[in-house]
C-alpha positions as CSV (number, residue, x, y, z in Angstrom):
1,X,-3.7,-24.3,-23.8
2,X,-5.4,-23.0,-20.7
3,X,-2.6,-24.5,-18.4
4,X,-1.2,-21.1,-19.7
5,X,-3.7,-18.7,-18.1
6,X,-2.9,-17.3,-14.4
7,X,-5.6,-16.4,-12.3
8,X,-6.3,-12.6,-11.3
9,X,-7.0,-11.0,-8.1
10,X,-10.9,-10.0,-8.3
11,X,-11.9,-6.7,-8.9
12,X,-11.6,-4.6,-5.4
13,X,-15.1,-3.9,-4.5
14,X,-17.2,-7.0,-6.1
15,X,-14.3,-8.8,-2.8
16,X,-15.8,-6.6,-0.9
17,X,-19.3,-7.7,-1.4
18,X,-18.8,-10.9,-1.0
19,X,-16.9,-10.9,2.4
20,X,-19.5,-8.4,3.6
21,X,-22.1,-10.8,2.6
22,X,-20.3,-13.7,4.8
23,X,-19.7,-11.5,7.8
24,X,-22.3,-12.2,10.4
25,X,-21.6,-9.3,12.7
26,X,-25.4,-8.3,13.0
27,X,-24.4,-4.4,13.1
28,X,-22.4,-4.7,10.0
29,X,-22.4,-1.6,7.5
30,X,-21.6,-1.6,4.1
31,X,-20.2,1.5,2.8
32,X,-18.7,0.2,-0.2
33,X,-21.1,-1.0,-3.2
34,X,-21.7,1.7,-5.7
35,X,-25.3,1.8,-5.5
36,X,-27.9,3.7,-4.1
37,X,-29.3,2.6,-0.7
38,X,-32.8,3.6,1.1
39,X,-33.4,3.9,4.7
40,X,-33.8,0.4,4.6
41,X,-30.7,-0.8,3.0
42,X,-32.5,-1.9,0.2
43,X,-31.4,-0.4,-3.7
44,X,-35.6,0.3,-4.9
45,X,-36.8,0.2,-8.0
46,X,-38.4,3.6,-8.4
47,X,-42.0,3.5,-8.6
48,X,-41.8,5.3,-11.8
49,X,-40.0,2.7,-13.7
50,X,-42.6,0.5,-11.9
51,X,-44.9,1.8,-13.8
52,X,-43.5,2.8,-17.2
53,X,-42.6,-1.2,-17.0
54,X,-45.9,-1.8,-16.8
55,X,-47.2,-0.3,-19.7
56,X,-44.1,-1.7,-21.7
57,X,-45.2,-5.3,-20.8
58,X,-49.0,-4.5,-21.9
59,X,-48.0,-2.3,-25.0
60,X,-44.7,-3.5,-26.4
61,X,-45.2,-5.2,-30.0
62,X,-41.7,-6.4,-30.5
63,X,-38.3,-7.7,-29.5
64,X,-36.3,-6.3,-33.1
65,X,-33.0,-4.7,-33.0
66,X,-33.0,-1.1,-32.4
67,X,-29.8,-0.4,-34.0
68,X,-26.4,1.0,-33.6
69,X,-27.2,3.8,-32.6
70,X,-30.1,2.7,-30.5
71,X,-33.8,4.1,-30.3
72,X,-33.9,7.6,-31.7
73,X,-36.6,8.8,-29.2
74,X,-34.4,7.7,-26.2
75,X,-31.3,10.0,-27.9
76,X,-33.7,12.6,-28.3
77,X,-34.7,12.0,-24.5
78,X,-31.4,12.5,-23.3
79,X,-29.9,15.1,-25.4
80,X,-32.6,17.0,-23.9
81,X,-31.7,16.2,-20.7
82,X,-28.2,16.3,-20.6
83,X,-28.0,19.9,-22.6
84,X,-31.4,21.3,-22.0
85,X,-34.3,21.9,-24.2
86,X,-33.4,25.1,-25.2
87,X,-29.9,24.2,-26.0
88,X,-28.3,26.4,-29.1
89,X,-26.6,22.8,-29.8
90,X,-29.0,21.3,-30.3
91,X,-31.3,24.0,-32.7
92,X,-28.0,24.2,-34.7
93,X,-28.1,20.2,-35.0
94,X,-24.4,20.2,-33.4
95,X,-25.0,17.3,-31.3
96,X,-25.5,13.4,-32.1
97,X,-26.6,10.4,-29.5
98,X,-25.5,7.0,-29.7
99,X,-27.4,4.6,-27.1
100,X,-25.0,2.2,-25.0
101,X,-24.6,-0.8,-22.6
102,X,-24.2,1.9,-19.9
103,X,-21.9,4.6,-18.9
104,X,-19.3,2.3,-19.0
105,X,-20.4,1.1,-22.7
106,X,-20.3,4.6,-23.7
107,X,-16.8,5.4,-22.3
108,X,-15.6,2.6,-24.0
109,X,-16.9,3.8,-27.3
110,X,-15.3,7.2,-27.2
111,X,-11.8,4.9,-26.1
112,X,-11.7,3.2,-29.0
113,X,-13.0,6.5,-31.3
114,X,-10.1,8.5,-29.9
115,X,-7.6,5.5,-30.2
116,X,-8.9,4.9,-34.2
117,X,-9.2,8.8,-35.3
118,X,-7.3,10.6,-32.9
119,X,-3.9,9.1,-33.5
120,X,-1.6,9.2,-30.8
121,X,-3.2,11.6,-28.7
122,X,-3.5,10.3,-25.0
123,X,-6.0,11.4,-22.3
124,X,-5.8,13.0,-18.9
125,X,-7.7,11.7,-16.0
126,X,-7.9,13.2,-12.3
127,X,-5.8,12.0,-9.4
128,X,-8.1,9.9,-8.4
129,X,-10.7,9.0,-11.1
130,X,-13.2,5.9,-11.3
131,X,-11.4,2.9,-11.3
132,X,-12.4,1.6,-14.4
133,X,-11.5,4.5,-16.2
134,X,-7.9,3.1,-16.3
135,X,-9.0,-0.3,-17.7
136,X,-11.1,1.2,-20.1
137,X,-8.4,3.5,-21.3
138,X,-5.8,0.5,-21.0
139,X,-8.3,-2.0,-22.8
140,X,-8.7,1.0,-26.1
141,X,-4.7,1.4,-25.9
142,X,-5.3,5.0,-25.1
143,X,-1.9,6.8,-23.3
144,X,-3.1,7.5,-20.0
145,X,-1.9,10.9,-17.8
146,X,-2.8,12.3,-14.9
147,X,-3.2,15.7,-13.4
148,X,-4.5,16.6,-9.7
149,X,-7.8,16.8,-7.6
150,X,-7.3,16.0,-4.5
151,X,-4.6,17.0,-2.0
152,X,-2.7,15.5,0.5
153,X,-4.8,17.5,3.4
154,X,-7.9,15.5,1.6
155,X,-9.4,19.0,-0.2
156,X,-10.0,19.6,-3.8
157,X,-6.4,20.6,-5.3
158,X,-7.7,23.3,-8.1
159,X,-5.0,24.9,-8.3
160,X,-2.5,22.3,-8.8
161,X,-5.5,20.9,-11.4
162,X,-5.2,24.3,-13.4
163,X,-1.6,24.1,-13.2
164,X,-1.5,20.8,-14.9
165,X,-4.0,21.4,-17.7
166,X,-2.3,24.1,-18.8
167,X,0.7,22.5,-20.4
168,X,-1.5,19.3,-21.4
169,X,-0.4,19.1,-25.0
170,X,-3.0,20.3,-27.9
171,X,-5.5,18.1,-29.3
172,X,-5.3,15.6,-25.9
173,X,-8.0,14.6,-24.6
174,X,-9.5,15.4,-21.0
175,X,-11.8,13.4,-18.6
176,X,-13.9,15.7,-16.6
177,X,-16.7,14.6,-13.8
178,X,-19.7,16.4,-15.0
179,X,-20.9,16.4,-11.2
180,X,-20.0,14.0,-7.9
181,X,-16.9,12.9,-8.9
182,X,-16.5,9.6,-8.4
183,X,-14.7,8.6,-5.7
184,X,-14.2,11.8,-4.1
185,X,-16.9,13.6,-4.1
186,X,-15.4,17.0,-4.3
187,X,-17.2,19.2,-7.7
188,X,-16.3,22.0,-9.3
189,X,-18.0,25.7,-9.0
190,X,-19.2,27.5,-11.8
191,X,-16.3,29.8,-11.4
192,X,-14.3,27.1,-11.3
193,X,-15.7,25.2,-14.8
194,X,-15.2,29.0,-16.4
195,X,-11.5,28.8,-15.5
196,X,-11.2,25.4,-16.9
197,X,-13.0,26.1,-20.1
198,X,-10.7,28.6,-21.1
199,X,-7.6,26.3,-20.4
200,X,-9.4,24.0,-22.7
201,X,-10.2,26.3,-25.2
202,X,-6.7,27.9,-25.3
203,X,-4.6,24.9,-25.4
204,X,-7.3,22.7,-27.7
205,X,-8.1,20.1,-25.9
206,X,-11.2,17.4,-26.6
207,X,-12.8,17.3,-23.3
208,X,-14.5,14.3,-22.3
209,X,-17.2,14.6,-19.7
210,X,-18.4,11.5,-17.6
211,X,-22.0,12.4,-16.7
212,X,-23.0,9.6,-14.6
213,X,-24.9,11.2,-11.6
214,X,-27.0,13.7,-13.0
215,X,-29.9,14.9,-10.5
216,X,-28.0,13.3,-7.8
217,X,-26.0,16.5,-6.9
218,X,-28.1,19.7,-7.1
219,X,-30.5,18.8,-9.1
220,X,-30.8,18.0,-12.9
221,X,-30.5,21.2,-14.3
222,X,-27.9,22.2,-11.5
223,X,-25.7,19.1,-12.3
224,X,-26.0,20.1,-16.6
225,X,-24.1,23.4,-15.9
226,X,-20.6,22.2,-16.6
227,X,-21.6,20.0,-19.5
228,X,-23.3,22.8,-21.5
229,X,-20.7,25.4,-20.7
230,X,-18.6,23.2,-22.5
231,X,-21.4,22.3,-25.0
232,X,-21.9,25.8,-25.6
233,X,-18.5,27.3,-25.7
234,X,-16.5,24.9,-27.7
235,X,-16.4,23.2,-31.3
236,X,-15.7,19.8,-30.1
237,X,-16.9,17.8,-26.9
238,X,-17.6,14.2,-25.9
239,X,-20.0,13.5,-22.9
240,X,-20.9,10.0,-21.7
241,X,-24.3,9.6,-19.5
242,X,-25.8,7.3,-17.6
243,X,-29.1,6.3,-16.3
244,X,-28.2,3.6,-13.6
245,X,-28.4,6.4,-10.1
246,X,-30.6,8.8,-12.0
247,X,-33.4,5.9,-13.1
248,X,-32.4,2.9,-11.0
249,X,-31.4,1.2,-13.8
250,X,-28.3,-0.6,-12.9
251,X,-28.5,-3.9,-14.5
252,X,-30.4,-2.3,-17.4
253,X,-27.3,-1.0,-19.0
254,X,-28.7,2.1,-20.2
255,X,-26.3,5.0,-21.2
256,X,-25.5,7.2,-24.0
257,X,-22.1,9.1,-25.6
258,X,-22.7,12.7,-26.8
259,X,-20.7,14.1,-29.7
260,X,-20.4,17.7,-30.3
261,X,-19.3,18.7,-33.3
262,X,-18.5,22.4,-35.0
263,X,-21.4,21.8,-37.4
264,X,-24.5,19.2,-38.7
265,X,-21.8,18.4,-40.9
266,X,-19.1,17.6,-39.4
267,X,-21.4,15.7,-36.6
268,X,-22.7,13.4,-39.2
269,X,-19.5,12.5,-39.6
270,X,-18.4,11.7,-36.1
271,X,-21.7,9.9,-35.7
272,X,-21.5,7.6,-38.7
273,X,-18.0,6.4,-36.9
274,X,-19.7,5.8,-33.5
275,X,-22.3,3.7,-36.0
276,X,-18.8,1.4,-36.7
277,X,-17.6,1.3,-33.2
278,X,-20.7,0.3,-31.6
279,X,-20.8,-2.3,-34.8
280,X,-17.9,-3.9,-33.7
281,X,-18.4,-4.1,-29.9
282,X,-21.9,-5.1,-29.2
283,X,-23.7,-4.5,-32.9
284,X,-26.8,-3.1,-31.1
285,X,-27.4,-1.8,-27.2
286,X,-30.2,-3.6,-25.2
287,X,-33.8,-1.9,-25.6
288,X,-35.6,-2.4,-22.2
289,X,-34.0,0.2,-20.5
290,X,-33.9,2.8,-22.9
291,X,-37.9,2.2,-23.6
292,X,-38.6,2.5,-19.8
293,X,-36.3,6.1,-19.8
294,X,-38.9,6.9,-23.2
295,X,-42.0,5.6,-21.8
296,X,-41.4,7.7,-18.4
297,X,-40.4,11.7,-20.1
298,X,-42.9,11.1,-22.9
299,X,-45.5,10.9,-19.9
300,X,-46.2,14.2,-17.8
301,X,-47.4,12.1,-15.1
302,X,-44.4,9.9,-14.8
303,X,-42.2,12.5,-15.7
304,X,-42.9,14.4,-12.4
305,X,-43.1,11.6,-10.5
306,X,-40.0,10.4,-11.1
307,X,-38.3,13.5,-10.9
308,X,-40.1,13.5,-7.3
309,X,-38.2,10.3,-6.5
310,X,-35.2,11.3,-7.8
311,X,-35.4,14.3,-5.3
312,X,-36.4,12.5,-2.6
313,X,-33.1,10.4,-3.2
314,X,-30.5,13.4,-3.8
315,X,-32.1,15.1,-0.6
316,X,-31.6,11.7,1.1
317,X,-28.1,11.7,0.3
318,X,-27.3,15.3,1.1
319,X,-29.5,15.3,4.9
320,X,-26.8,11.8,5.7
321,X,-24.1,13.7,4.9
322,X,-24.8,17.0,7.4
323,X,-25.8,14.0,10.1
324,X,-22.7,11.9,9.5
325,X,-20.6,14.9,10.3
326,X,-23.2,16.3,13.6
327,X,-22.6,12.5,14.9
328,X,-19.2,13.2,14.9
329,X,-19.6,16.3,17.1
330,X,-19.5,14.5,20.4
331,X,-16.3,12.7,19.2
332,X,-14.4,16.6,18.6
333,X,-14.3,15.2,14.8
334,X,-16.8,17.6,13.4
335,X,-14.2,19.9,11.8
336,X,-11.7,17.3,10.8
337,X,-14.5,15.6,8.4
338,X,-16.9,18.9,7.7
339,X,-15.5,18.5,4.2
340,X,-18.1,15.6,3.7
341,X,-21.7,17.6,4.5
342,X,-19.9,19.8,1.4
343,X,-19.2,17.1,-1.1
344,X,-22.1,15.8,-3.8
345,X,-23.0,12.1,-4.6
346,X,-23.1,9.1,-3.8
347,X,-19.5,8.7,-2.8
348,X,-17.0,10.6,-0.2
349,X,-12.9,10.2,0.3
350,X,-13.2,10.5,4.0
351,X,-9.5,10.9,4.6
352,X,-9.5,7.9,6.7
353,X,-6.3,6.2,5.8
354,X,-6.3,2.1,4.4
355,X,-4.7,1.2,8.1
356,X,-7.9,2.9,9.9
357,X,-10.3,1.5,7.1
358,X,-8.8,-2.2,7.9
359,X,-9.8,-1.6,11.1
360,X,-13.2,-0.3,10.5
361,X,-13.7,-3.7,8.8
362,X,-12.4,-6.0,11.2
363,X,-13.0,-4.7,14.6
364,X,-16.8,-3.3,13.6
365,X,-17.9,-5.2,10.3
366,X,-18.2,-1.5,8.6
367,X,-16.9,-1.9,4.8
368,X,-15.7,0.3,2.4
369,X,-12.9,1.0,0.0
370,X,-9.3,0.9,1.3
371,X,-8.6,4.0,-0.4
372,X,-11.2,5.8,2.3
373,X,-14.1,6.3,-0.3
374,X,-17.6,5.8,1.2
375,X,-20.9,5.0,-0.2
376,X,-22.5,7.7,2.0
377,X,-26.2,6.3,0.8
378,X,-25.0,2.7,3.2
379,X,-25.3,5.2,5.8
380,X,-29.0,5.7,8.1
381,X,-30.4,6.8,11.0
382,X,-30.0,3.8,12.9
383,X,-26.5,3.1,12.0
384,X,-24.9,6.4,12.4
385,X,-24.0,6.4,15.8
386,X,-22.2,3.0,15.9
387,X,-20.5,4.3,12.3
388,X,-19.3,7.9,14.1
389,X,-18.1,6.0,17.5
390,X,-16.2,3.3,15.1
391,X,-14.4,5.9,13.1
392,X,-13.2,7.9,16.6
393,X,-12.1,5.0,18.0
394,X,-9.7,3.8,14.7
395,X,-9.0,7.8,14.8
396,X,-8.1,8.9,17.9
């Protein structure tokens, strides 16, 4: 039977790794990979999770299932986090957690929710969005749409955005980046998440907000504010988070969907669904990640120290992106890519077109996606100035 079975181009970026990996140009720069990057190159495992591993190894009494829904002190952990300890959510018992394999586990929970209960209702994602949110919604069977975010002079296109949500039809659902949108890096204002609340709210629409970089943008209280406006102004919302940036804890798998409901009710419900869902995809999340994201915010100590780390890596980010564009300044390119010291994240559509980014690759070993998106935590000191001359020369 498996005569049958055709094989597949490989996913975009895992190609990229690999053919980065077999380059031996000894200045080569990868600006690809999804993960965060040190001065060094390396992707560290925070010293807080060092530690909080530490005492998991010494105290930890057994391996059982955790559940469905995954270890109730982790939900509690990251409701808390994700909509604030003094959220009015969460003292009117609004708001239910169900642990994940990830970010991407949890968006693939509320997929197949919204496929099973929300009956022929599709969902809108931004032009671009994350990849995998298009196989994810494909894989559910969810009606995929579109609307705009960026334009073709590489800013963020609110307007046309606006436009679009406002004749989204009722009860659809819409995918919102909580905070550096993945790939482009452009975020919303407050002014601007007030304007798209009330679109939502007038036309009754189920947003759905990826929260995968909190802390990595502004800060972790900074990065909430569109999630809780939603949280806090609306009946019904789904948020998906992720601790793989914010804790290090890629290979972990450690996420969580949010489900907002109009009342304890009527969240109990939702949440004895999400029981089923998980059930039939995985039965029960992995624990070790989850305990390590416990064993840290239950502690004072290694609270603080992590969120010191985590600082130290947003503030990382955010001083490459202000030297990126000041290298460019001898090149005359400072204005054309001053967008980029003004974008949050991890990632950054640099408006370099896929001809230009061939070239990047070819002629000076520097990697990233065709579609001009940059991992601007591949960038460092030392490899700035070879990265800024590169870019003039496949520019100009």
């Amino acid at each position: 039977m498996f005569e049958q079975i055709e094989r597949v181009p490989g996913d975009a970026i895992l190609g990229l790794i690999e053919a980065f990996n077999k380059d031996s140009n000894p200045q080569k720069v990868d600006l690809g990979v999804g993960v965060y990057r040190d001065a060094h190159g390396n992707t560290p495992v925070m010293r807080a999770v060092k530690e909080a591993e530490a005492l998991l190894l010494k105290n930890e009494t057994t391996k059982s299932y955790i559940g469905s829904h995954g270890d109730p002190r982790y939900g509690q952990a990251i409701l808390s986090m994700v909509l604030g300890d003094a959220s009015p959510v969460l003292a009117a018992k609004r708001a239910s957690a169900t642990q994940s394999p990830g970010g991407t586990g949890a968006l693939r929970l509320a997929a197949d929710f919204i496929k099973t209960h929300l009956p022929g209702k599709g969902i809108w994602l931004s032009d671009p969005t994350w990849p995998n949110h298009l196989g994810i919604f494909h894989a559910a069977g969810v009606e995929m749409h579109k609307y705009p975010y960026v334009d073709a002079d590489n800013r963020l296109d609110f307007d046309g955005m606006l436009s679009t949500l406002k004749q989204i039809p009722q009860g659809d659902v819409v995918l919102l980046h909580a905070c550096c949108h993945n790939p482009s890096g452009f975020d919303l204002s407050k002014e601007q998440w007030q304007q798209v609340l009330e679109v939502v709210r007038e036309r009754g629409l189920l947003p759905l907000v990826d929260f995968a970089y909190q802390g990595f943008g502004d800060g972790l209280e900074e990065d909430a504010y569109g999630v809780r406006l939603m949280a806090e102004n609306l009946d019904e919302v789904l948020v998906t988070s992720s601790c793989s940036k914010n804790f290090g804890l890629y290979r972990e798998r450690t996420g969580c969907l949010i489900a907002i409901a109009k009342n304890q009710e009527q969240m109990e419900n939702v949440r004895s669904q999400f029981a089923i869902v998980a059930r039939e995809n995985y039965s029960n999340p992995p624990a070790h990640g989850s305990a390590i994201v416990v064993e840290i915010l239950d502690s004072a100590e290694l609270a603080a120290q992590w969120r010191d780390e985590l600082t130290e890596m947003r503030d990382r980010i955010n001083g490459l992106r202000r030297d990126f564009v000041d290298a460019l300044k001898p090149y005359g390119l400072d204005q054309q890519f001053a967008h980029i010291a003004e974008q949050r994240g991890m990632f950054s559509y640099t408006g370099l077109t896929p001809e230009q980014v061939d070239r990047l690759r070819d002629e000076y070993a520097i990697y990233m996606v065709r579609s001009g998106r940059a991992n601007v935590a591949g960038l460092a000191t030392e490899n700035l100035p070879y990265v800024a001359k590169a870019i003039a020369a496949v520019v100009k």
